[in-house]
N, CA, C and O atoms as a printed pandas DataFrame, in Angstrom:
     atom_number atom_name residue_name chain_id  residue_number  x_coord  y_coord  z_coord
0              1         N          UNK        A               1   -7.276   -4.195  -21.936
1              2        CA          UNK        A               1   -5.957   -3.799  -22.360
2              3         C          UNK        A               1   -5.954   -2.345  -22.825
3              4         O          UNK        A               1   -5.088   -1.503  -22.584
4              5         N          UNK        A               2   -7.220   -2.181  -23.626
5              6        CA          UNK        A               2   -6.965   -0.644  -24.031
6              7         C          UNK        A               2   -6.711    0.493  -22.737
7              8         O          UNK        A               2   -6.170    1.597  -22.790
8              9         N          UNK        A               3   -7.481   -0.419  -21.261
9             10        CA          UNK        A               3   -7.456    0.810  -20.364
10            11         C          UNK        A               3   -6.401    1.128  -19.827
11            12         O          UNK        A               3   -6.253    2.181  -19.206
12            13         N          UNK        A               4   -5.283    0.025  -20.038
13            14        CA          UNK        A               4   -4.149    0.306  -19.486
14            15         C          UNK        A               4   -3.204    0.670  -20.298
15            16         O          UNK        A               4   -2.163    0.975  -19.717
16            17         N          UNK        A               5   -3.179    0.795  -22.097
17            18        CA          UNK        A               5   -2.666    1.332  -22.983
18            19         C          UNK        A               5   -3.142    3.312  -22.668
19            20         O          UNK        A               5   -2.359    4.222  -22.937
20            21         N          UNK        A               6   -4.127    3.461  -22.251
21            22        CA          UNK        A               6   -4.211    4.939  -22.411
22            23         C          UNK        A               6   -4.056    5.189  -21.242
23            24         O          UNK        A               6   -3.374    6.209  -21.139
24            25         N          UNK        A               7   -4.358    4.755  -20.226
25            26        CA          UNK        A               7   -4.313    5.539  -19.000
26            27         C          UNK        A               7   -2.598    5.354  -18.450
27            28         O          UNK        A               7   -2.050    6.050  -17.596
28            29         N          UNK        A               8   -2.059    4.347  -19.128
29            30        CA          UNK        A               8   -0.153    4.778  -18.677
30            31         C          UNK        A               8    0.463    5.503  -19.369
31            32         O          UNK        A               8    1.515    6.021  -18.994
32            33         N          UNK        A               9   -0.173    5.735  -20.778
33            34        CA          UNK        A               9    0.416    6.907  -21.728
34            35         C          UNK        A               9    0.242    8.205  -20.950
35            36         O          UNK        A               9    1.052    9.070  -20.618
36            37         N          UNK        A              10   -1.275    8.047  -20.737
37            38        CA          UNK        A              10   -1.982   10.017  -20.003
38            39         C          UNK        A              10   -1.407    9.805  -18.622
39            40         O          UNK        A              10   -1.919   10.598  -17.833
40            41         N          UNK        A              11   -0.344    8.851  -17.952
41            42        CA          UNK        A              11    0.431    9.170  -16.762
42            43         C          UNK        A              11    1.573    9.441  -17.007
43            44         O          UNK        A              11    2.202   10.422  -16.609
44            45         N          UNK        A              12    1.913    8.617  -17.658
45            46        CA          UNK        A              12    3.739    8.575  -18.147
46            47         C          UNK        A              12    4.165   10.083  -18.895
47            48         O          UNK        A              12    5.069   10.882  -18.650
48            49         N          UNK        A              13    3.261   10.071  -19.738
49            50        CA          UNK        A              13    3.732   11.354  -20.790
50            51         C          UNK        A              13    4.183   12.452  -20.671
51            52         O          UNK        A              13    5.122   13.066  -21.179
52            53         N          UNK        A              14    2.895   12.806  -19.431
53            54        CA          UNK        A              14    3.462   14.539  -18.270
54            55         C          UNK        A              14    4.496   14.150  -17.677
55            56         O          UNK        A              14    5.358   15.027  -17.734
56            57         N          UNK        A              15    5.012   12.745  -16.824
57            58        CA          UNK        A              15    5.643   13.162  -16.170
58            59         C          UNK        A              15    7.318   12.568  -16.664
59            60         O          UNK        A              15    8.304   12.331  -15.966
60            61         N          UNK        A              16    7.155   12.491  -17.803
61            62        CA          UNK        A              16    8.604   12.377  -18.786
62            63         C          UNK        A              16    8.865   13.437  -18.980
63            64         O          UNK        A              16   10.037   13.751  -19.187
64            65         N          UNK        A              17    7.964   14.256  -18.980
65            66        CA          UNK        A              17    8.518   15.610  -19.664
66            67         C          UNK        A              17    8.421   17.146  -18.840
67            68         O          UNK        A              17    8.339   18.319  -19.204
68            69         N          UNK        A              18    8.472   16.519  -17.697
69            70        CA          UNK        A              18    8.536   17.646  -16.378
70            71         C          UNK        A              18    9.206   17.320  -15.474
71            72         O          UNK        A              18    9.647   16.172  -15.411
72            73         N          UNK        A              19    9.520   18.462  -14.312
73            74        CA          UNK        A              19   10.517   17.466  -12.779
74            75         C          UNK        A              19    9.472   18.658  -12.040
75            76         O          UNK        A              19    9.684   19.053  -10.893
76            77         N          UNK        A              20    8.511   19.075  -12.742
77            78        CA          UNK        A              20    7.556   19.788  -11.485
78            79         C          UNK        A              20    7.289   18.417  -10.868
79            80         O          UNK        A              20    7.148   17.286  -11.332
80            81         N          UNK        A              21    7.270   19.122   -9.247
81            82        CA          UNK        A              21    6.683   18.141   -8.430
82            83         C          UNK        A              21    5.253   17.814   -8.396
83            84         O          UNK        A              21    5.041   16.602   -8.376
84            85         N          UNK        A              22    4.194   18.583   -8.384
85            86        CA          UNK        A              22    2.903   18.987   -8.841
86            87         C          UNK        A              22    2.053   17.618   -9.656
87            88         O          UNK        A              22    1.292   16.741   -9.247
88            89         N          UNK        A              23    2.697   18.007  -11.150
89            90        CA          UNK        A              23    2.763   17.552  -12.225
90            91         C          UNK        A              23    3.164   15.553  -11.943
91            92         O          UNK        A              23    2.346   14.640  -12.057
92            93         N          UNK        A              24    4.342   15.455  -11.647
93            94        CA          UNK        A              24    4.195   14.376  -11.171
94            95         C          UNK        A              24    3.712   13.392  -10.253
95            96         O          UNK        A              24    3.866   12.174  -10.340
96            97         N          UNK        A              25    2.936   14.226   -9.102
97            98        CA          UNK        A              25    2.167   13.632   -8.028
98            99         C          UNK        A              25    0.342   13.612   -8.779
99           100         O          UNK        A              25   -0.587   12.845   -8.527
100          101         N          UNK        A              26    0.399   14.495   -9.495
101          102        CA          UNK        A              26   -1.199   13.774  -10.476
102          103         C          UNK        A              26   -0.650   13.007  -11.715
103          104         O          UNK        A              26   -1.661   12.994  -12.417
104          105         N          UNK        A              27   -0.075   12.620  -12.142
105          106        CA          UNK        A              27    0.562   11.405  -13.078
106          107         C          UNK        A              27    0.830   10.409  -11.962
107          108         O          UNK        A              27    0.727    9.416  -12.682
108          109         N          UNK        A              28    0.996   10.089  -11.203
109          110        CA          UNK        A              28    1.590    9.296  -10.279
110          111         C          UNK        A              28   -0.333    8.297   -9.853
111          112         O          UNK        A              28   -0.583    7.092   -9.884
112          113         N          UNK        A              29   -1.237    9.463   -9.521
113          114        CA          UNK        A              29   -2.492    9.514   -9.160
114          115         C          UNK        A              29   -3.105    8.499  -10.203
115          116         O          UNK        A              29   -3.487    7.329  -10.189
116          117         N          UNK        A              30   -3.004    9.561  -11.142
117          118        CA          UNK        A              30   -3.824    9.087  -12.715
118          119         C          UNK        A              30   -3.311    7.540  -13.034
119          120         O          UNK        A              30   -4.046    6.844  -13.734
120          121         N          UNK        A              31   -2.087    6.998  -12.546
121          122        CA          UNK        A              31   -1.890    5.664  -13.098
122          123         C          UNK        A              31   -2.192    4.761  -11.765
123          124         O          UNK        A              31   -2.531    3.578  -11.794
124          125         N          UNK        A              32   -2.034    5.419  -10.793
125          126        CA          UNK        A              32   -3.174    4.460   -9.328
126          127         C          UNK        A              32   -4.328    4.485   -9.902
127          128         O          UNK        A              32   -5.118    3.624   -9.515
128          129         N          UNK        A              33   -4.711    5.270  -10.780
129          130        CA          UNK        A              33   -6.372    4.772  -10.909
130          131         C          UNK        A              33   -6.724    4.121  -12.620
131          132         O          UNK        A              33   -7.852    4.106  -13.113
132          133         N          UNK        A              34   -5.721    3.725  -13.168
133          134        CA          UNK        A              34   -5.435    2.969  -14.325
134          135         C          UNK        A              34   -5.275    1.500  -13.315
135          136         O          UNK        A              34   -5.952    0.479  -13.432
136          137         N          UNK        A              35   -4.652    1.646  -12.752
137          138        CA          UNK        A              35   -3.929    0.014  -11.980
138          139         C          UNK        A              35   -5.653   -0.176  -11.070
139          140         O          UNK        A              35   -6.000   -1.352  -11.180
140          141         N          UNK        A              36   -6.396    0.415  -10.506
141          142        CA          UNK        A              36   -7.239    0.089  -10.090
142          143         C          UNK        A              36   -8.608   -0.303  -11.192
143          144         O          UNK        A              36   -9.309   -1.315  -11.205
144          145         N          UNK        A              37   -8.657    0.903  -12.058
145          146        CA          UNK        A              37   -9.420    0.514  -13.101
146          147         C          UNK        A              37   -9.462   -0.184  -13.749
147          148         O          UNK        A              37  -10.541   -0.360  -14.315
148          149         N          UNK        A              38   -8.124   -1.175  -14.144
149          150        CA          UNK        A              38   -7.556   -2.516  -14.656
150          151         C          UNK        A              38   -8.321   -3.876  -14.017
151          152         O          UNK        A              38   -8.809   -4.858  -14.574
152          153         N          UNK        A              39   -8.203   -3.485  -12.564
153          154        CA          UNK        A              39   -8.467   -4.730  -11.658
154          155         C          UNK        A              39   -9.929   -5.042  -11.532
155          156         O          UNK        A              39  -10.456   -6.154  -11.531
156          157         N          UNK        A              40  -10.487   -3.867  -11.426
157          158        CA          UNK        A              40  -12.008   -3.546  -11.351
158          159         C          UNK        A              40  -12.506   -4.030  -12.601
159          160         O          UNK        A              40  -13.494   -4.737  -12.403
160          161         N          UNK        A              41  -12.275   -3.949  -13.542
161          162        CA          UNK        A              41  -12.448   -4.213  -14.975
162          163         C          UNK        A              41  -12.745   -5.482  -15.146
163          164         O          UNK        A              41  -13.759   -5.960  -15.656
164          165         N          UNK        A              42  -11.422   -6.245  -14.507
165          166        CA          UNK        A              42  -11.204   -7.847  -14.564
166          167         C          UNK        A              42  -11.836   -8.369  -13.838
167          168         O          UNK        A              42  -12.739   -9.035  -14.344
168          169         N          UNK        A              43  -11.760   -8.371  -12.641
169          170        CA          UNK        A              43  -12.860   -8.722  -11.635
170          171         C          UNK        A              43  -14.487   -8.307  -12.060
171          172         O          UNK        A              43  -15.369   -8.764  -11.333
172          173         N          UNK        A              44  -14.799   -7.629  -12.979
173          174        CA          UNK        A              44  -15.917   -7.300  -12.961
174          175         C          UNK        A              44  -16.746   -8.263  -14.353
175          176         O          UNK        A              44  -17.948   -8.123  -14.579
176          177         N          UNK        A              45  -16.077   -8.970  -14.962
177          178        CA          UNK        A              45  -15.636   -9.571  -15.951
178          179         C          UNK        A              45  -15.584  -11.391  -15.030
179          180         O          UNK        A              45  -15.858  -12.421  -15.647
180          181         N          UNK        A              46  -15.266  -11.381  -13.847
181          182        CA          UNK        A              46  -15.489  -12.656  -13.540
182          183         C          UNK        A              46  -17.033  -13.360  -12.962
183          184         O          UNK        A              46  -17.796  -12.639  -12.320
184          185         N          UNK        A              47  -17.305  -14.455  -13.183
185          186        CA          UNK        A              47  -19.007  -15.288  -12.683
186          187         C          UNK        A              47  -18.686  -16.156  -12.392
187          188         O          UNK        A              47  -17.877  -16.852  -13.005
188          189         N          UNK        A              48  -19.426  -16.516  -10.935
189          190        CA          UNK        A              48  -18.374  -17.818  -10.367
190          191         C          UNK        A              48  -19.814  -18.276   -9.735
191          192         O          UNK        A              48  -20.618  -17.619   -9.073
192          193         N          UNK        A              49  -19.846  -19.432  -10.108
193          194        CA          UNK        A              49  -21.395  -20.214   -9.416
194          195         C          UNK        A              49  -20.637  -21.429   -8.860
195          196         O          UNK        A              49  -19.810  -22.172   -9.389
196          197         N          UNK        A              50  -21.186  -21.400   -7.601
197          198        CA          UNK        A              50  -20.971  -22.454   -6.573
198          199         C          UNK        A              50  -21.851  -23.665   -6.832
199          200         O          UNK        A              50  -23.063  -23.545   -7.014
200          201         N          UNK        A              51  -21.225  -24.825   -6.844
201          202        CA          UNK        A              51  -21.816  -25.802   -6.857
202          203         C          UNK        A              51  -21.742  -26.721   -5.200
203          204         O          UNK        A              51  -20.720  -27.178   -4.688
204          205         N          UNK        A              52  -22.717  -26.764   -4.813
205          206        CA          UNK        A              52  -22.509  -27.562   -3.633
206          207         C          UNK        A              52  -22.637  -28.800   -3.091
207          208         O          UNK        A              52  -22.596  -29.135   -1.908
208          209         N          UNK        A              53  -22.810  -29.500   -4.155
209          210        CA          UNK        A              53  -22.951  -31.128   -4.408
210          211         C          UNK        A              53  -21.405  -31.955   -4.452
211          212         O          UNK        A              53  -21.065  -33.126   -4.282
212          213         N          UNK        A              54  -20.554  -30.437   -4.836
213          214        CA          UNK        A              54  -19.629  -31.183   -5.392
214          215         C          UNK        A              54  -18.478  -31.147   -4.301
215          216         O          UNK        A              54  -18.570  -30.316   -3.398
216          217         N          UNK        A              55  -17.246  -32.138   -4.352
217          218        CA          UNK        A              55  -16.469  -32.046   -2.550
218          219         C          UNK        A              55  -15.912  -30.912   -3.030
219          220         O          UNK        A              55  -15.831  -30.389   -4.142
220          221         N          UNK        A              56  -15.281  -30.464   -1.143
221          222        CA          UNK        A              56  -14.116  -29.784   -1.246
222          223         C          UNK        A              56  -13.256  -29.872   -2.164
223          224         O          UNK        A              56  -13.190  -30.994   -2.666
224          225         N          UNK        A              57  -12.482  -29.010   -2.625
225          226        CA          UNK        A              57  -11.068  -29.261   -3.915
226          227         C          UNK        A              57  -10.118  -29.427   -2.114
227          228         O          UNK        A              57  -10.286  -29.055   -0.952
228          229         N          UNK        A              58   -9.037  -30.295   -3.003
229          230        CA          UNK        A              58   -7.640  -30.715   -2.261
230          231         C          UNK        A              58   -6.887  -30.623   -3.197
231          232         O          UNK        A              58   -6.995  -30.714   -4.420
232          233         N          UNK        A              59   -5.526  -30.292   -1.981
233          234        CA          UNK        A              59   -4.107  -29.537   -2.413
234          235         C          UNK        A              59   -3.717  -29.335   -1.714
235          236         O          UNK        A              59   -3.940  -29.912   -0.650
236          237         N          UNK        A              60   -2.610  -28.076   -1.899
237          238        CA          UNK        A              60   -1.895  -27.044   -1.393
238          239         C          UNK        A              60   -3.098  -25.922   -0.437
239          240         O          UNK        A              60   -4.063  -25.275   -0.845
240          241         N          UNK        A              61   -2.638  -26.041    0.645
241          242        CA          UNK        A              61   -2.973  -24.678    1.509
242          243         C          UNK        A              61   -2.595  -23.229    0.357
243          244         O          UNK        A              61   -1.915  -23.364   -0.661
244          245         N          UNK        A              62   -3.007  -22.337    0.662
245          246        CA          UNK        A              62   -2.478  -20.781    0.308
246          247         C          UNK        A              62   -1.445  -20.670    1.492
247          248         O          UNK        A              62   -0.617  -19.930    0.961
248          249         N          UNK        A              63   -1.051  -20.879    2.515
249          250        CA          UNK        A              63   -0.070  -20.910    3.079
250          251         C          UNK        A              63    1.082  -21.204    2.249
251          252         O          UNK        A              63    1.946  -20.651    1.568
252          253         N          UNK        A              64    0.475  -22.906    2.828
253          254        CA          UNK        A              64    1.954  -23.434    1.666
254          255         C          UNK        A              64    2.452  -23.060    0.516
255          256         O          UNK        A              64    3.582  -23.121    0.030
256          257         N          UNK        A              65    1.460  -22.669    0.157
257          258        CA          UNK        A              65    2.173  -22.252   -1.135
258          259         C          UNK        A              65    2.704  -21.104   -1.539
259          260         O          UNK        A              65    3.435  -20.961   -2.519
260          261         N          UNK        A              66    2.257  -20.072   -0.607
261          262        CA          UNK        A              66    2.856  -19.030   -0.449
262          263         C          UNK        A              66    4.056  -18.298    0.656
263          264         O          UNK        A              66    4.530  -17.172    0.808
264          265         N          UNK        A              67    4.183  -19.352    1.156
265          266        CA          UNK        A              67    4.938  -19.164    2.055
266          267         C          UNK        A              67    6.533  -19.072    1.542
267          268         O          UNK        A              67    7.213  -18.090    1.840
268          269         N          UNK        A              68    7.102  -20.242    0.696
269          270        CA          UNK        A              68    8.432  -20.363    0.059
270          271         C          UNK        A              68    8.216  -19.032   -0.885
271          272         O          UNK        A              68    9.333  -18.573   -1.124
272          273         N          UNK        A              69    7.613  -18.572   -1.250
273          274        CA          UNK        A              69    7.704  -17.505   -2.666
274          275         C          UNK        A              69    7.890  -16.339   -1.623
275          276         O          UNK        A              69    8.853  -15.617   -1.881
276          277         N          UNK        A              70    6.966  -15.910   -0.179
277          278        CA          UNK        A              70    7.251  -14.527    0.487
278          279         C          UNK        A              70    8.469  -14.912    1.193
279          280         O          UNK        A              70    8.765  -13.903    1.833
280          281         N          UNK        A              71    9.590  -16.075    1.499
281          282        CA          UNK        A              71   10.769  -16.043    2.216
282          283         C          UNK        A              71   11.469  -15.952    1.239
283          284         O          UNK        A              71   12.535  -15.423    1.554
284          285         N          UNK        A              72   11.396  -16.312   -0.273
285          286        CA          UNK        A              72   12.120  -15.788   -1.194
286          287         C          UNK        A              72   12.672  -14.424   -1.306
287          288         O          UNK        A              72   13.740  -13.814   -1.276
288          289         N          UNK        A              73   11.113  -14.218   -1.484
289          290        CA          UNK        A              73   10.992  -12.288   -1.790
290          291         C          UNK        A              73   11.580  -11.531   -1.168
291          292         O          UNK        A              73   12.182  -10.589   -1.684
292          293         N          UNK        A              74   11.537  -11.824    0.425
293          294        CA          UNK        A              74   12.260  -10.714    1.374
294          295         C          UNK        A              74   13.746  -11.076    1.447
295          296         O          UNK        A              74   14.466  -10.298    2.073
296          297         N          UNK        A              75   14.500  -12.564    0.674
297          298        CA          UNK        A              75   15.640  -12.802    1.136
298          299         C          UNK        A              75   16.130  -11.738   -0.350
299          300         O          UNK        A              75   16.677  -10.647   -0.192
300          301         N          UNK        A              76   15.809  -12.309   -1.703
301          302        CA          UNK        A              76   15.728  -11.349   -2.883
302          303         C          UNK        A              76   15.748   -9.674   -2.470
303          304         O          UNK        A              76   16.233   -8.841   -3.236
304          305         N          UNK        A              77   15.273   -9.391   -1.421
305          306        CA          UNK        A              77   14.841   -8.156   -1.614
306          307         C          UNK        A              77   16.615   -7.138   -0.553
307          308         O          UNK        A              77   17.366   -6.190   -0.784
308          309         N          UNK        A              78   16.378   -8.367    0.744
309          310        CA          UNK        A              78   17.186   -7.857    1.461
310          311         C          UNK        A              78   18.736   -8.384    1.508
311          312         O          UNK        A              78   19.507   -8.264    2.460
312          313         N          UNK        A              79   18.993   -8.982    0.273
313          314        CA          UNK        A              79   20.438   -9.466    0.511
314          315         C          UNK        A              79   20.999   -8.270   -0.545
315          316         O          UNK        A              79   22.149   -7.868   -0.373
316          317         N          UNK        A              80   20.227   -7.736   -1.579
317          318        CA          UNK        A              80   20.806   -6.049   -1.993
318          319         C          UNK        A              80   20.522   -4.978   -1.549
319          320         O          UNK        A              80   20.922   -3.932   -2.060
320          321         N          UNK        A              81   19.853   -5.028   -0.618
321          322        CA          UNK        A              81   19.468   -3.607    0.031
322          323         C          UNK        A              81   20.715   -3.395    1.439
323          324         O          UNK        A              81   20.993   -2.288    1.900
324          325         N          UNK        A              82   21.319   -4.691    1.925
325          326        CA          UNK        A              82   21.921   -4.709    2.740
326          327         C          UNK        A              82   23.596   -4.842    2.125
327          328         O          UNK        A              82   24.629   -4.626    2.759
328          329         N          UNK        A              83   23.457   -5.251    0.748
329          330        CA          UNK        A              83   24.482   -4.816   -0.044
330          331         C          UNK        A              83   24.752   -3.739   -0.182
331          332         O          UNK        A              83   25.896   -3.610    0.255
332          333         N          UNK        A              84   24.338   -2.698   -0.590
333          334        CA          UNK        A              84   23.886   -1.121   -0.853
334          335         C          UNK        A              84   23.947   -0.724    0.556
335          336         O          UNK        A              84   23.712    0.468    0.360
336          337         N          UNK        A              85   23.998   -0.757    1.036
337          338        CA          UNK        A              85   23.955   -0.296    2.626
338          339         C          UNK        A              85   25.291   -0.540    3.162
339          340         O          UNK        A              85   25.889    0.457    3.568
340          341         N          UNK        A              86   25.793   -1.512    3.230
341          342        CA          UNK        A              86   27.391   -1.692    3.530
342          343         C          UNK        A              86   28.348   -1.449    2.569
343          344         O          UNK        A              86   29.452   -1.519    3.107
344          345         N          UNK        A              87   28.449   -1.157    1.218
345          346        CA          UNK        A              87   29.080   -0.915    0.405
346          347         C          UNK        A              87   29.785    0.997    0.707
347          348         O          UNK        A              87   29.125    1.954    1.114
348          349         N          UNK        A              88   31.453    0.971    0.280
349          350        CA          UNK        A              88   32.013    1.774    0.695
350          351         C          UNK        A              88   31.765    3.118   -0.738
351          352         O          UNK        A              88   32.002    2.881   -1.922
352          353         N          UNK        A              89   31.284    4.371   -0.231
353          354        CA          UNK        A              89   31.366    5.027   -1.111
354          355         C          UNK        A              89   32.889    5.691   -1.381
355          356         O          UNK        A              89   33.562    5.961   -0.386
356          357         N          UNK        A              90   33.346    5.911   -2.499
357          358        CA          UNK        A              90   34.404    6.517   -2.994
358          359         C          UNK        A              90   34.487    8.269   -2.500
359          360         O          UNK        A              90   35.321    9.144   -2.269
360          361         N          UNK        A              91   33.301    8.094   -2.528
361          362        CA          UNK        A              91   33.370   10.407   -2.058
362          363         C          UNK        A              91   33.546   10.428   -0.214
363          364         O          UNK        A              91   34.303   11.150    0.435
364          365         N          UNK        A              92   32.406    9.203    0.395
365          366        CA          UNK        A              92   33.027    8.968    1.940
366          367         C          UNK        A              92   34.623    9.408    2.036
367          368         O          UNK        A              92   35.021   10.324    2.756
368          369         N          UNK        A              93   35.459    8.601    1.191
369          370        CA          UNK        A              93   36.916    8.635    2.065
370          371         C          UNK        A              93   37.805    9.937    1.550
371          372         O          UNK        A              93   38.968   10.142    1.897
372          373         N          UNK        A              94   36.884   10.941    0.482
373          374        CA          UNK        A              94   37.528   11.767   -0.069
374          375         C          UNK        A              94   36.884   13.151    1.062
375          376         O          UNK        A              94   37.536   14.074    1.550
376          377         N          UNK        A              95   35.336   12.831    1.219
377          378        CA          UNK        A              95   34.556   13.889    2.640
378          379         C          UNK        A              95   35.357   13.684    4.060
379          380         O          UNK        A              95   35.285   14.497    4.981
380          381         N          UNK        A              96   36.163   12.426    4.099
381          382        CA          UNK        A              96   36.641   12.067    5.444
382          383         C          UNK        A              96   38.053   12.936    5.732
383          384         O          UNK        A              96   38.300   13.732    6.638
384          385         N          UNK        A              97   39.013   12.404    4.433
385          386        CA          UNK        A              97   40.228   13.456    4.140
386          387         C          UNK        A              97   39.942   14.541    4.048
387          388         O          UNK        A              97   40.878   15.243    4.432
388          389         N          UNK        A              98   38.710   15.371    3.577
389          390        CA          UNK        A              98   38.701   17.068    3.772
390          391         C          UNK        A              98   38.097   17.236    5.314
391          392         O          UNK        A              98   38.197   18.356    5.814
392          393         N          UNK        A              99   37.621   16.424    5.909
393          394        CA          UNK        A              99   37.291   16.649    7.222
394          395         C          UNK        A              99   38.296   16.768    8.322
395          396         O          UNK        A              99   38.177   17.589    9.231
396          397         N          UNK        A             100   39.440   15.798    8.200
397          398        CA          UNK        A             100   40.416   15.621    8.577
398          399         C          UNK        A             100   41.397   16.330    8.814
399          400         O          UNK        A             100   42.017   16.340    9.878
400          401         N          UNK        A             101   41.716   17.233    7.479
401          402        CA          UNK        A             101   42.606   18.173    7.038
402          403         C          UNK        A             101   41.761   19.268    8.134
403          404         O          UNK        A             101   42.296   19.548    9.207
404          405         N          UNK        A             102   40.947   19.618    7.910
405          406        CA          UNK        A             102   39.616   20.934    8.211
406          407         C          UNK        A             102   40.241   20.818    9.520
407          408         O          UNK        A             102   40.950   21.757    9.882
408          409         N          UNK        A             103   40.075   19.726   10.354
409          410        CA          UNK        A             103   39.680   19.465   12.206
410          411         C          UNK        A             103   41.330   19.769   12.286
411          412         O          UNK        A             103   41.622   20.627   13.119
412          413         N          UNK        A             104   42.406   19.207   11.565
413          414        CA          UNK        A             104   43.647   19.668   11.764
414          415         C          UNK        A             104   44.280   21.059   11.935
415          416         O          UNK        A             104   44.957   21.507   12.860
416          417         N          UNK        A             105   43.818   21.685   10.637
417          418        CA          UNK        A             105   43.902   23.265   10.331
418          419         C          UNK        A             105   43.296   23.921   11.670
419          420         O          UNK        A             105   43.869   24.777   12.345
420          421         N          UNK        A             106   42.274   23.470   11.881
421          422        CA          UNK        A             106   41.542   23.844   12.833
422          423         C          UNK        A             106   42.223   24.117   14.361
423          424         O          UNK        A             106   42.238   25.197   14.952
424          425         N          UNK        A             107   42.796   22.793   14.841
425          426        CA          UNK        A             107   43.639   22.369   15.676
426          427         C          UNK        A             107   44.936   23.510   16.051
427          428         O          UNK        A             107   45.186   23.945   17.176
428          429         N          UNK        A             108   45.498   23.770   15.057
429          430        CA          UNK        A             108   46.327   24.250   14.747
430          431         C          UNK        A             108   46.427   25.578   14.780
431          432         O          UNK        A             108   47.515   26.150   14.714
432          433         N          UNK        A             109   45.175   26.252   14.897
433          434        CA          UNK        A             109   44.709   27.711   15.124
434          435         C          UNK        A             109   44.202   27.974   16.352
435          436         O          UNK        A             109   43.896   29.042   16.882
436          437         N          UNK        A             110   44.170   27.191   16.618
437          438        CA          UNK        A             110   43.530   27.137   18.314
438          439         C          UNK        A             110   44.597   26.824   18.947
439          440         O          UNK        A             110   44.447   27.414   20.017
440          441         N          UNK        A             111   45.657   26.239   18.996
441          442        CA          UNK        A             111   47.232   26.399   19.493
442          443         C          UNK        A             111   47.835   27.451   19.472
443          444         O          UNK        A             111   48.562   27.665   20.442
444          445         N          UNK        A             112   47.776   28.370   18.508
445          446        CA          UNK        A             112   48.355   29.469   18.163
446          447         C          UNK        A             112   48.477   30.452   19.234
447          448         O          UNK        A             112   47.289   30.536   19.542
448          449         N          UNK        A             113   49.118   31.295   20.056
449          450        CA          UNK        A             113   49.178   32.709   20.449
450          451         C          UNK        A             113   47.835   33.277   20.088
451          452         O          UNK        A             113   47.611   33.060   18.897
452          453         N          UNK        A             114   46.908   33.893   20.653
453          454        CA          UNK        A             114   46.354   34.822   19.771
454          455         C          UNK        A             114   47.315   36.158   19.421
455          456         O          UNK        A             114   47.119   36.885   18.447
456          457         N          UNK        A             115   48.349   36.332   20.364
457          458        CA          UNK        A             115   49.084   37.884   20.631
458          459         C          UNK        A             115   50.055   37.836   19.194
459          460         O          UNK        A             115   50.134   38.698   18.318
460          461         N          UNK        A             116   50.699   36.620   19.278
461          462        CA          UNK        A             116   52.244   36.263   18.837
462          463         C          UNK        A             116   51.629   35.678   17.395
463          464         O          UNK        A             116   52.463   35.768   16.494
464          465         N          UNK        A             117   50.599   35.211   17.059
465          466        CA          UNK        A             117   50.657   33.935   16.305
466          467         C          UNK        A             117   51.149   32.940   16.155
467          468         O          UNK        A             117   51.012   32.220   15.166
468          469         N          UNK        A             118   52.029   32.656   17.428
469          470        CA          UNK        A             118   53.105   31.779   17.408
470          471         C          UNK        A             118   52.602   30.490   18.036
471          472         O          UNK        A             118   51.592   30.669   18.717
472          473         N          UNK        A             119   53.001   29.350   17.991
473          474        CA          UNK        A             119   52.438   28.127   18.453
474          475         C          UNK        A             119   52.532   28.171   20.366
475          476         O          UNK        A             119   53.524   28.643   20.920
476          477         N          UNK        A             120   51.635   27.743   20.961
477          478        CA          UNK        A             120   52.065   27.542   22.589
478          479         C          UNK        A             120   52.822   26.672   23.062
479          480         O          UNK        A             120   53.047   26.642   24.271
């Protein structure tokens, strides 16, 4: 626990308090190697002796059991991303009306006489 108390502080800290890009791509680094040093830690921390007298364990496949939790995840993941994606922005129909106006004005000068200024 302590390694992941200091090493997200010495990531987080620089990059709360900067928008250098720099700066945040080694804070970004420094806590990939907190999240790895975490795992390594734990795993290094596990002893596992095989007994071979004893049966197979029965259950659940890792399939099965993982299978309902990853069709979850991607339905979780993609029924707001596809929300966010079809949703109408408010500045769209205000960029559409100055586009509109623009291609009109536009229109409208290109009709013109160049001689007369007068419409053709």
């Amino acid at each position: 626990m302590i390694i992941g108390v200091v090493a997200s502080t010495a990531a987080l800290a620089p990059a709360r308090r900067t928008r250098r890009l720099e700066i945040r791509v080694v804070a970004a680094f420094v806590m990939g190697c907190a999240v790895v040093a975490l795992h390594y830690t734990g795993m290094a921390g596990v002893r596992v002796t095989l007994d071979p007298s004893l049966p197979a364990p029965e259950g659940m496949t890792v399939m099965s059991l993982l299978f309902p939790a990853f069709v979850l995840g991607i339905i979780v993941l993609a029924v707001p991303i596809t929300a966010l994606l079809l949703a109408s922005d408010p500045e769209d129909a205000v960029r559409d009306a100055r586009l509109g106006q623009w291609a009109s004005e536009a229109e409208r000068q290109v009709d013109r006489d160049p001689v007369t200024g007068s419409h053709m």
